[in-house]
Each structure stands twice: as structure tokens, then as C-alpha cells.
C-alpha positions as CSV (number, residue, x, y, z in Angstrom):
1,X,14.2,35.9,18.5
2,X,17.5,37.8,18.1
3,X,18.8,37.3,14.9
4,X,22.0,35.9,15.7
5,X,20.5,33.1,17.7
6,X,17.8,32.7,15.0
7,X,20.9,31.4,12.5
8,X,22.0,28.9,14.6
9,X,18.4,27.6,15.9
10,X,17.4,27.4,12.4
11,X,20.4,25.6,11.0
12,X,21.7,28.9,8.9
13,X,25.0,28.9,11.0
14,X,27.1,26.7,13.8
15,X,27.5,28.9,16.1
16,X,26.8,32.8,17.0
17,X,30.3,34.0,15.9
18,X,29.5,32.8,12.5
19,X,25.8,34.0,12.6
20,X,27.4,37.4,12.9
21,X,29.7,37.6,10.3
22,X,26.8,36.3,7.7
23,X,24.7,39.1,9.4
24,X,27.7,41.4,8.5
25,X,27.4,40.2,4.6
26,X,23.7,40.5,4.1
27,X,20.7,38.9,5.8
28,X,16.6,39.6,4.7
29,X,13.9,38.1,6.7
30,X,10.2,38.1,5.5
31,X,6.7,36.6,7.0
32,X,5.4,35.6,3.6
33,X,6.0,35.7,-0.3
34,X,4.0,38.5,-0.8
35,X,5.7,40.8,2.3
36,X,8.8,42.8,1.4
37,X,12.4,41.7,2.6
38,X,13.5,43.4,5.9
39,X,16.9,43.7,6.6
40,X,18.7,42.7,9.6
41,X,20.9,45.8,10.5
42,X,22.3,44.3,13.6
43,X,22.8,40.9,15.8
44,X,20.5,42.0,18.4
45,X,17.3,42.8,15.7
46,X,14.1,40.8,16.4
47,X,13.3,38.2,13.7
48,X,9.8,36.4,14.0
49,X,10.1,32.4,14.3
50,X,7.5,31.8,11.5
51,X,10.2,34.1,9.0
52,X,11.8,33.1,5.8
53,X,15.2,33.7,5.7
54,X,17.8,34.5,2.9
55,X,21.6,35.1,3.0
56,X,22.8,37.9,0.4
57,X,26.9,35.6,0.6
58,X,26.7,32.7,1.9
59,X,30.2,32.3,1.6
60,X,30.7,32.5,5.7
61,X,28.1,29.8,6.2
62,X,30.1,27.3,4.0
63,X,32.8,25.7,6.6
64,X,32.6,25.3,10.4
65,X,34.5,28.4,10.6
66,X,36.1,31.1,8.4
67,X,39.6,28.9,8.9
68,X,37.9,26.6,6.2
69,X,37.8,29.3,4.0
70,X,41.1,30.6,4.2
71,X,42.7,26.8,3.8
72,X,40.5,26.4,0.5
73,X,42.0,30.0,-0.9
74,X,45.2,28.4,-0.4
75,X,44.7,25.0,-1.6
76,X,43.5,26.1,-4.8
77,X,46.5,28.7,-4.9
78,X,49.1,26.1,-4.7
79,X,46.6,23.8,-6.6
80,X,47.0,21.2,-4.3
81,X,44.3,18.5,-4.1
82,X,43.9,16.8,-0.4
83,X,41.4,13.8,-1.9
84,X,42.2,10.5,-1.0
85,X,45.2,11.8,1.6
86,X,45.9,11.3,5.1
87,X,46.0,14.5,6.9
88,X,47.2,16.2,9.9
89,X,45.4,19.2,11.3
90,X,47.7,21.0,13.8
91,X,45.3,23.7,15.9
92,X,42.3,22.2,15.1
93,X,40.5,24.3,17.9
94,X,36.9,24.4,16.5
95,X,37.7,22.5,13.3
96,X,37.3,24.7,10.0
97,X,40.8,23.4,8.4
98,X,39.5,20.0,9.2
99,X,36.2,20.5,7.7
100,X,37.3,22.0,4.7
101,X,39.8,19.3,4.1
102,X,36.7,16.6,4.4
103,X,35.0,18.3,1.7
104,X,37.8,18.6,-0.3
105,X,37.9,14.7,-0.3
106,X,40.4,13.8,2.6
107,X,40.1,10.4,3.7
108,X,41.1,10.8,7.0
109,X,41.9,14.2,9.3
110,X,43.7,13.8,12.9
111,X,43.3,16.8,14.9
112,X,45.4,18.0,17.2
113,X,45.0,20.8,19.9
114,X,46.4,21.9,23.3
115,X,42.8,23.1,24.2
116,X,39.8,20.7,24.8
117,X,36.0,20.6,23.9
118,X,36.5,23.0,21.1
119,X,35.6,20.5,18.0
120,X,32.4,21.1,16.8
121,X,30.2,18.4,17.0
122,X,29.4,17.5,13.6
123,X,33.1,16.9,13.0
124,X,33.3,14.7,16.2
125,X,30.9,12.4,15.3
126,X,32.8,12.1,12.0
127,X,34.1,8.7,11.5
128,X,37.2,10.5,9.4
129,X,38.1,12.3,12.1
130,X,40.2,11.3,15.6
131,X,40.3,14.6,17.5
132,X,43.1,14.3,20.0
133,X,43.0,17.2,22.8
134,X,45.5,18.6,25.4
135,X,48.4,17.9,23.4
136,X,51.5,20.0,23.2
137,X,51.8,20.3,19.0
138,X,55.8,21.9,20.2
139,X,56.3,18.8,22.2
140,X,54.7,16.0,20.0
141,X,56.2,12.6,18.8
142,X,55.3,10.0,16.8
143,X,54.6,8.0,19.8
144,X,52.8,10.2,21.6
145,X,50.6,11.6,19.0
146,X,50.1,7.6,18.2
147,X,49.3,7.0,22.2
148,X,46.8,10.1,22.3
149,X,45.0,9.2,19.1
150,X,44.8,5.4,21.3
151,X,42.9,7.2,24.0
152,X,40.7,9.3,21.9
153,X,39.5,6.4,20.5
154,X,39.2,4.2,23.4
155,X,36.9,3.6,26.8
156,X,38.1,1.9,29.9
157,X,36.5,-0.9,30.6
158,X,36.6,-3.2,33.9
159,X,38.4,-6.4,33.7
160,X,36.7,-8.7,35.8
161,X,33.4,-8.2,34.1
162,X,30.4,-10.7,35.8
163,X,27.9,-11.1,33.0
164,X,25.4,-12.4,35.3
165,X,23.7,-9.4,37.1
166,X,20.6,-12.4,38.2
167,X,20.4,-12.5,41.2
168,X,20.5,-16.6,42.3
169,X,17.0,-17.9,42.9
170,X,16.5,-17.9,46.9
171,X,15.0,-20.7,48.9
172,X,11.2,-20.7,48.4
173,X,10.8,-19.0,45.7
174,X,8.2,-20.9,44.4
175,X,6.2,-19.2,47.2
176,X,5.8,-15.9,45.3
177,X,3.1,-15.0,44.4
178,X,0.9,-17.7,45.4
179,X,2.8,-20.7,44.5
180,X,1.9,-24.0,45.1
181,X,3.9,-26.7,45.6
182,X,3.5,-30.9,45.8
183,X,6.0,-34.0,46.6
184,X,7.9,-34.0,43.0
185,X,9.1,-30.1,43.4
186,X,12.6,-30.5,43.2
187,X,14.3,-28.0,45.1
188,X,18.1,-29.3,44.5
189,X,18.9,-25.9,42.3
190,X,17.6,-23.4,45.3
191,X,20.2,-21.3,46.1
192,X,20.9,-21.2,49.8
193,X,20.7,-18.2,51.8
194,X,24.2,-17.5,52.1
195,X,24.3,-18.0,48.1
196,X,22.0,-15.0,48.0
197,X,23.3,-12.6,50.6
198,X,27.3,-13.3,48.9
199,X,26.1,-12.5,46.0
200,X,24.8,-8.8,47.0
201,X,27.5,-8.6,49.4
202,X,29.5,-8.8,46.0
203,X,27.6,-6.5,44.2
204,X,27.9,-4.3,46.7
205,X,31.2,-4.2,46.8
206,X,31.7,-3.4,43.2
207,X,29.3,-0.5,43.4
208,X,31.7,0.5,46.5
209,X,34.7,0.3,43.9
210,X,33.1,1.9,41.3
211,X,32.3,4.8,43.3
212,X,35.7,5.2,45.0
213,X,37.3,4.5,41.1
214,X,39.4,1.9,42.0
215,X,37.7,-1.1,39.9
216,X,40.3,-2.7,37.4
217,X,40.4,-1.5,33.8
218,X,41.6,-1.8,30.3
219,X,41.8,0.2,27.3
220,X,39.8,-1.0,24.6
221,X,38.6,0.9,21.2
222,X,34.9,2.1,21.2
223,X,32.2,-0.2,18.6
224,X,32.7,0.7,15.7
225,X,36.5,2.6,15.9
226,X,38.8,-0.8,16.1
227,X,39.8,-0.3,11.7
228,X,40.8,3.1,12.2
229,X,44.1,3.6,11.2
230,X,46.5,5.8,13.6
231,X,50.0,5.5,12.0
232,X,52.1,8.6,12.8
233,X,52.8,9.0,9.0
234,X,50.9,11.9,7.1
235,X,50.6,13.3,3.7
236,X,49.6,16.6,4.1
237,X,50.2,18.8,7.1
238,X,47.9,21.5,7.7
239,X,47.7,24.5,10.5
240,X,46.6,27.2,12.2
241,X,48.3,28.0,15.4
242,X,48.1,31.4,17.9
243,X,50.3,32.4,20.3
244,X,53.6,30.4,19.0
245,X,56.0,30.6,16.8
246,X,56.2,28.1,13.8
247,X,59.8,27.7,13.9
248,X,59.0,26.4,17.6
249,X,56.5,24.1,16.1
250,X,57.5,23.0,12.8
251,X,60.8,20.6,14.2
252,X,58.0,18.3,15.5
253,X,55.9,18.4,12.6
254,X,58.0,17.5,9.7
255,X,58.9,14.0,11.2
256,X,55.4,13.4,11.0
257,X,55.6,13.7,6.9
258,X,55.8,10.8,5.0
259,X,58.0,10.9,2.2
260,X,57.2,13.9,-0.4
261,X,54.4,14.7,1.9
262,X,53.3,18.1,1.9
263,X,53.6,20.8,4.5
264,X,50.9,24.1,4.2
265,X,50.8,26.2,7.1
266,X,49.2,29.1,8.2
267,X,52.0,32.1,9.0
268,X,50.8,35.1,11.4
269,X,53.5,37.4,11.4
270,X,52.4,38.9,15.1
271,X,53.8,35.6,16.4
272,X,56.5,35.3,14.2
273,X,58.2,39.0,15.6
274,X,59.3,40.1,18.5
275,X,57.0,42.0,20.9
276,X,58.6,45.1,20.2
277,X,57.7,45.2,16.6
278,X,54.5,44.4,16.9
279,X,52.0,47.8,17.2
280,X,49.2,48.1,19.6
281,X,46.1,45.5,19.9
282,X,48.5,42.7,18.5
283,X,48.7,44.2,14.6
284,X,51.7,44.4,12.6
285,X,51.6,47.4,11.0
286,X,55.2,47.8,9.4
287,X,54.8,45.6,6.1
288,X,58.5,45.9,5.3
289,X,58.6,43.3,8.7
290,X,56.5,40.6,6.6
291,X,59.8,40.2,4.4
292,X,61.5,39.6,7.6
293,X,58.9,36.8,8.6
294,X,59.2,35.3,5.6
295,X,62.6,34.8,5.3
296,X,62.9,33.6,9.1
297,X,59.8,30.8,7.9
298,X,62.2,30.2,5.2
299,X,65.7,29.4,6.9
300,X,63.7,27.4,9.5
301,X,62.1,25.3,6.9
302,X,65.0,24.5,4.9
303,X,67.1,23.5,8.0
304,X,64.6,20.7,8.2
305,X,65.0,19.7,5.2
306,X,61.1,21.4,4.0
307,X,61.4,22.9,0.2
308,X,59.4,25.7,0.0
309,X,57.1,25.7,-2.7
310,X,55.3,28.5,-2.7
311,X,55.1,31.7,0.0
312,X,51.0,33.5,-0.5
313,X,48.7,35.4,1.0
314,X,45.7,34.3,3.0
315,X,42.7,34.7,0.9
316,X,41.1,36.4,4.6
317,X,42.9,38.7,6.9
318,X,42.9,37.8,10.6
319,X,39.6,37.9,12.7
320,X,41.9,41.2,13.9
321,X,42.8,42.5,11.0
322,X,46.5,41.1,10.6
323,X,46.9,40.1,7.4
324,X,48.1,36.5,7.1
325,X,50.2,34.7,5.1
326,X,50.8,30.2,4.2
327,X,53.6,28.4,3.3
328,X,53.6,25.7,1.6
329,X,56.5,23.3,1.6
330,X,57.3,19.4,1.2
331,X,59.4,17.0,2.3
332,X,62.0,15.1,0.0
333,X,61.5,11.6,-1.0
């Protein structure tokens, strides 16, 4: 079995991308107690499925994805504790930021993404979590991030709903099978034919509608989801967003803050820049330019009323090799 796949089958990692990057840091394989430790050299390499398996740093294996590890470098940087808050995850894509904040003691994580079916699994069948998907962060309210969380949590269900799927005894029945009858049979509560061919007719017709999607629903929230508190209010705002601009992004976001809530964000100064100063394959390579990005980070959050608390670097580079930056701000009581 290839090596990378072995991870994931065998529970080491979530998914092949992280598999690798463990590879990368160190992985033995061995048939039995007494055999030496092999090491895998590349993804491809042929592990047996009867092998033991050790990681040499275990470190990529810890969170959903290496995101989680770059929010917990900057959490404990800024020595900020997320237990017992209500957060909002902006980017949530495949969820690291999220998952680290749940271990970290967060009592509740909304997601947000413009993507969809990115969320890994175990996170989606996390009652702490409401992963809300297709939405805009740049174009995000308080009522529409309160309407989408609605949906997420919600099924459609038909409003005329007939509980009785029996179909009404038909004339004779007693016949089946057999059946005997003699002069006290009562057969008052027979339905009549016609009683019996409406009632399929009826049936029928809601299959029909069914089909065609034009049966009558309402929203109501799935068994199990009707406590779960959606209020548009947050305490800590957390994110990792490509392709945009925070100062696009962060107008929409502070709104969102409750009162002294707190703002850390994840800066990458290709997006921050213009495409002229940014070198080939996406990296930044003029470092005087991350003063720049600062600054403009800065301005933006302190015409919204953001202080900034603290300006560090990402404990990780980017999965391309920009290095990365968060900021970590909050809004005044």
C-alpha cells in the first residue's frame, strides 16, 4: 500500500496532503519487534498492511491541517486563551483554525467559506461547529451570516404531512388468506372501493410532486440542533483567507465583534500588494515590502476602530514558501 494512503487508511493522518508532509518529517515502518525500522523515503514507497508504524514529529498529525498549527503559534504568542469563547472562523475551507480553536477550549466555532464541501468531517459532525458555505466573507452581514447559519442547520420539510401511510382496509378483506366469515361480521368500517382507489390516487399524486419538487415546505432545525445559539455577536475573530485583501474583508468583520472582542487574523503579504511587486510563482521576495503591508493592515484597522495589539510572525511559512504574518487587534468596549 503506498505509504501516503497507508496514513490515512490507518488513522495516522486526515487526508493525503497531511500524510505527506508527516512523510516529509520522518516515518519507519517495521513487520515485527524484532525487525529493524525501514524508512519511508517517499509517498509512493510500498508499506505492508500488517506494519507497525511510528512518526519521528508528529507535530503535522496534530490538527486537521497545518492552519491549526500556525493559529496555536500565534495564540500562545499573543497569549490569548479562546476557552469558553464564541468564535468566528472566516476561511474555514478544510477547518484547521477551527479545530485548533476546539482544542484550545472554544465553546462554539461558526465557519464561514465562499467554497463548499471542504469541512472535514469530523468537524462537521461536531456539535460546536455550524459550518456555513457559499458565503461571501467581503459581503457578509449580521443578517445574513445569521440567515445562512439558519439554513445550515435546518431541513425542509413538507407542510401537509399525512401521518397515515395505511392504506384503508378494502371491502372483503376478511377474505385474505382464507378468511371465514358468519352473520355477526360487521362490515360497517369497510372502506369502499372508491375510499381505496382516492387514497392511492392521493398518494400518487404526492410522489408526482415530490418528484417534480413542487410539494410545500418549511424550514425547520435538524433533531438535535434547535439550542444552538446563532447570534451574529462574536468574541474572537479568527482567519485565513487567499486571494483577497484583508482591508477588503475586515469592514464586514469587525461589526461582527462584540464589545472588547478580539480580532487575530492571518496576513499574506502576496495578497496584500499589488501584482507588480509580487515576484514569480506568487512569492514576495522584497522583505522591505512587508513593512509596507504592515502598515497598510494597520491604517485599515484603526479606521474601524481595531487597536492593534500585537503585529507577529506565523510560526509556519506558507504551503509556498511566503512567509506569513497575524495581527492581532480588538475592538473597544
Amino acid at each position: 500500500m503506498r505509504a501516503d494512503v497507508f496514513l490515512v487508511e490507518f488513522g495516522h493522518a486526515t487526508t493525503r496532503s497531511q500524510a505527506q508532509r508527516l512523510i516529509a518529517a520522518g516515518v519507519e515502518w517495521r513487520l515485527s519487534p524484532l525487525a529493524p525500522w525501514q524508512k519511508v523515503a517517499k509517498n509512493g514507497d510500498d508499506i505492508p498492511s500488517v506494519a507497525e508504524v511510528r512518526l519521528l514529529d508528529d507535530a503535522e498529525a496534530k490538527y486537521i491541517s497545518r492552519g491549526g498549527l500556525k493559529l496555536e503559534g500565534a495564540l500562545a504568542a499573543t497569549k490569548l486563551s479562546a476557552k469558553g469563547l464564541r468564535c468566528l472562523d472566516v476561511g474555514q475551507s478544510s477547518g484547521g483554525f477551527t479545530d485548533c480553536l476546539l482544542q484550545q477550549g472554544a465553546a462554539q466555532v461558526i465557519g464561514v467559506d465562499v467554497g463548499h464541501g471542504q469541512l472535514h468531517e469530523q468537524l462537521r459532525n461536531d456539535l460546536r461547529v455550524v459550518a456555513v458555505e457559499g458565503l461571501n466573507a467581503r459581503a457578509m452581514t449580521a443578517e445574513t451570516l445569521k440567515e445562512a447559519c439558519e439554513e445550515a442547520l435546518s431541513e425542509q420539510v413538507e407542510t401537509d404531512i399525512d401521518d397515515n401511510d395505511t392504506q384503508p382496509v378494502a371491502p372483503y378483506a376478511w377474505m385474505r388468506n382464507g378468511g371465514e366469515v358468519d352473520d355477526g361480521y360487521d362490515d360497517s368500517d369497510d372502506a369502499r372501493e372508491q375510499d381505496v382507489e382516492a387514497f392511492k390516487a392521493e398518494r400518487a399524486a404526492k410522489a408526482r410532486a415530490r418528484a417534480e419538487g413542487t410539494v410545500r415546505t418549511v424550514r425547520r432545525r435538524r433533531a438535535g440542533l434547535e439550542q444552538v445559539d446563532i447570534t451574529p455577536m462574536f468574541d474572537l475573530v479568527t482567519g485565513d483567507l487567499s486571494f483577497i485583501s484583508l482591508t477588503l474583508v475586515l469592514p464586514a468583520l469587525v461589526p461582527l465583534l462584540a464589545p472588547d472582542g478580539q480580532l487575530l487574523m492571518l496576513v499574506k503579504p502576496q495578497f496584500e500588494l499589488q501584482p507588480g511587486q509580487v515576484g514569480k510563482g506568487g512569492i514576495v521576495r522584497d522583505e522591505s515590502l512587508y513593512a509596507v503591508v504592515e502598515q497598510r493592515i494597520r491604517d485599515c484597522c484603526a479606521g474601524l476602530g481595531l487597536t492593534v495589539q500585537a503585529w507577529l510572525d506565523s510560526p509556519i511559512s506558507g504551503g509556498d514558501g511566503n512567509r506569513e504574518f497575524f495581527v492581532f487587534a480588538r475592538r473597544a468596549a
